[in-house]
N, C-alpha and C positions, 0 to 999 in steps of 0.2 A: 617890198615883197614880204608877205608874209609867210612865216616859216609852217612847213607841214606839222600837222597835228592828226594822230591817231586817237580814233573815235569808235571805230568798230573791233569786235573780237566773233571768232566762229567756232564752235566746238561741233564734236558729235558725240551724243552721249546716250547711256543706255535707260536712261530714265525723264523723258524730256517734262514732265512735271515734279519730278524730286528734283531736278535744276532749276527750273522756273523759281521753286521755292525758296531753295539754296539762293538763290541770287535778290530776292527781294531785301535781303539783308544787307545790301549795297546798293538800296536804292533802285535797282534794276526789275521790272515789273514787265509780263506779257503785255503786249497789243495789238499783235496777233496773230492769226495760225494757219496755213497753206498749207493743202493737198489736193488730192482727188476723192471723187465718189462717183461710182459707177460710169468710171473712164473719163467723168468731165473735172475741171479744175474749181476746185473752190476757196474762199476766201474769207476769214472769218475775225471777227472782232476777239481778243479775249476771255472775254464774259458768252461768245453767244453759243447755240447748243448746237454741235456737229451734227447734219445727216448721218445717216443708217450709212454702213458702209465706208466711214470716211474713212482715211490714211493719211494721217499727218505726213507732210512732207517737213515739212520747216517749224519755225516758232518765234518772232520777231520778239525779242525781250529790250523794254526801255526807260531808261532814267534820266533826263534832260538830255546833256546831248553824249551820253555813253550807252551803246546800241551794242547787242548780245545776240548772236541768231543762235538756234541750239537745233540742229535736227538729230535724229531717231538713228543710233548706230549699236554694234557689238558692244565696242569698246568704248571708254571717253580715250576721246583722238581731238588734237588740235587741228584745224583747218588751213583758216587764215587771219590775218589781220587788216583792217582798214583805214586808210590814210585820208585827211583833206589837203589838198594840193594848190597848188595858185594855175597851173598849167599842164594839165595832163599827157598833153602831145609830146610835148618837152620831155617828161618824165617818158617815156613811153620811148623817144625815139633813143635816151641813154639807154636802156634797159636792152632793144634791139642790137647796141651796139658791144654789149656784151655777151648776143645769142641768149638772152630768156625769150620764153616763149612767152606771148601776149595774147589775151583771150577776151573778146568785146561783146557784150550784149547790149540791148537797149540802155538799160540804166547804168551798167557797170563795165567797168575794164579790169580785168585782173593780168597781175604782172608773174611771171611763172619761176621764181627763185630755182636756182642748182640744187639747195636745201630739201625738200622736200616740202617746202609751202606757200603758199601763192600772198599778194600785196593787193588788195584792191584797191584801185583809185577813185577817188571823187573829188571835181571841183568845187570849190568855193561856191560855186553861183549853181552848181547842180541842185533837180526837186527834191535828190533823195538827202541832202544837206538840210536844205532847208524845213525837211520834217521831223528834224529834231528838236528839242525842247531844250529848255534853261540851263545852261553852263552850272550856275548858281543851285539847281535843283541837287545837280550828280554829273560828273564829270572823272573822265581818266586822268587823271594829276601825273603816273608813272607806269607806263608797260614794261616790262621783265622781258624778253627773250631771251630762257634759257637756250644756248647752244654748245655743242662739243670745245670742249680747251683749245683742242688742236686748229678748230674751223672758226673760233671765237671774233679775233681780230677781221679776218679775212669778210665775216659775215659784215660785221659794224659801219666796216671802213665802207664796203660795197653797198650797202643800205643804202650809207650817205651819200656816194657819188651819183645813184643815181635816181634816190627818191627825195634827197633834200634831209637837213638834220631836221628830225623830228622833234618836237619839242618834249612833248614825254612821251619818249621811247630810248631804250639801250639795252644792250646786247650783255649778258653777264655769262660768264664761262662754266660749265657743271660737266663733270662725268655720265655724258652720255652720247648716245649713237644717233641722235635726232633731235634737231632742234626745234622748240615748241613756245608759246605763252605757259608760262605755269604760274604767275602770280601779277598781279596789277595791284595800282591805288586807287582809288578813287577818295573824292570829296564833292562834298554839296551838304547841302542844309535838311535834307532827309536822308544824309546817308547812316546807316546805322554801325556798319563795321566797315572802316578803310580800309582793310587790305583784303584783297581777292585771290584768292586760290585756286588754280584749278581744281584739286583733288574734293573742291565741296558743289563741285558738278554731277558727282557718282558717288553713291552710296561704298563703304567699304568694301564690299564683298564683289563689286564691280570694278572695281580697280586693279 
């Protein structure tokens, strides 16, 4: 069996093309952008030009196989995080078995943490897997979850039990009230800076 690997990160931030930007420098580039326009839903490549009207809802940012969604918010706020798994159901049924709350759409299941943030799952053999791109390109090497001292252990140990040890992912303990992503690694052969930040998702004055 292969061990889970986190591949996805979700932010909301208050500037979703000064993020876009910020993030090309790890390798991570738009591909593309969901909303509405005059109540109907639309769907757009990076490069193409929004109808009159539009509202970005989302913004798919990607660099082989490390995948960034950045939607439109007040604050930069972390979301969630995403995992490849060997068996979802499995994961899914420990999770239950500790009262989180599970939330399932077509393509996605998300796992509802005590924390304040949600796990999304994906199989190995799921579509939205396989539209990723080259390991080699740009890839997570190491995810950061910041969390509280106090809730530090309790998070890590509980991660494992019931989402599997993640390969790069750990839990590091900070003085604070909510636990969040606030820094990754990445590597690939177009990455241009390996360490990732949250705080280079929002311009200063927005933090």
């Amino acid at each position: 069996m292969e061990r889970p690997c986190l591949f996805h990160l979700h932010y909301h931030v208050p500037d979703v093309e000064y993020a876009a930007a910020a993030l090309s420098a790890y390798g991570i580039e738009p591909v593309a952008r969901f909303g509405t326009a005059d109540g109907e839903s639309v769907s757009l490549a990076a490069d193409e030009t929004p109808p009159d009207g539009f509202t970005l809802r989302l913004q798919t940012n990607r660099g082989g196989s490390a995948d960034v969604t950045l939607t439109p918010g007040p604050r930069l706020a972390f979301d969630h995080f995403g995992v490849v798994v060997d068996d979802v159901s499995a994961v899914v049924e420990r999770a239950r078995q500790r009262d989180w709350g599970v939330t399932e759409t077509e393509r996605r299941t998300f796992l509802v943490t005590p924390w304040g943030f949600r796990i999304e799952l994906q199989q190995a053999t799921s579509d939205l897997v396989s539209e990723l791109g080259d390991p080699a390109d740009c890839r997570f090497t190491e995810v950061i979850l910041a969390a509280p001292v106090e809730a530090r252990d309790s998070i890590s140990r509980t991660i494992r039990d019931v989402v599997g040890d993640v390969t790069n992912f750990r839990v590091a303990p900070v003085r604070a009230s909510t636990a969040a992503v606030r820094e990754a690694f990445v590597d690939g052969a177009r990455v241009e800076n390996p360490r990732f930040e949250r705080g280079v998702l929002a311009e200063e004055a927005s933090l």
